[in-house]
N, C-alpha and C positions, 0 to 999 in steps of 0.2 A: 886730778882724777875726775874723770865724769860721771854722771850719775845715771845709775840705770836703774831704769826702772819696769815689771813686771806689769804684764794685762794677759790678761785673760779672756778672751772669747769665743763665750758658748750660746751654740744659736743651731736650730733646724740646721739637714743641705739646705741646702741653694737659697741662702736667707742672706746673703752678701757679706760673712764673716772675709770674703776671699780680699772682696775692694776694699772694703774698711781697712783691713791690713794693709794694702797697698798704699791706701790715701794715707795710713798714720804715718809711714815709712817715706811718703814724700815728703808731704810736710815738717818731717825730723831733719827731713836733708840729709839723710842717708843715702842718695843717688847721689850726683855731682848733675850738674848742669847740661853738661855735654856729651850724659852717659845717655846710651839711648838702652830702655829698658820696654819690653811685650807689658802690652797690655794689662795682663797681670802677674805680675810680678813672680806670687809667691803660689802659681800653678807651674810646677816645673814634670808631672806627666802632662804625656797624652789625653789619657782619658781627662783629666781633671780641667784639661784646654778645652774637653768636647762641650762641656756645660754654658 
């Protein structure tokens, strides 16, 4: 069984809560190698792209 674990982050917009998410998510290795993933990840509107 693996272990999960909870975070939390709370911060202003546009204070980079969006990359940090993406950077923990790479480094967990939750992508695979030869997945190709956008920029940010975990902006899946429009609007949240425009920023």
């Amino acid at each position: 069984m693996k272990s999960i674990r909870n975070v939390a982050i709370i911060a202003h917009v546009d204070h980079g809560k969006t990359t940090l998410v993406d950077k923990l998510l790479q480094e967990a290795g939750v992508f695979r190698e030869n997945e190709s993933i956008q920029d940010r990840a975990m902006d899946s509107m429009d609007l949240e792209r425009e920023r």
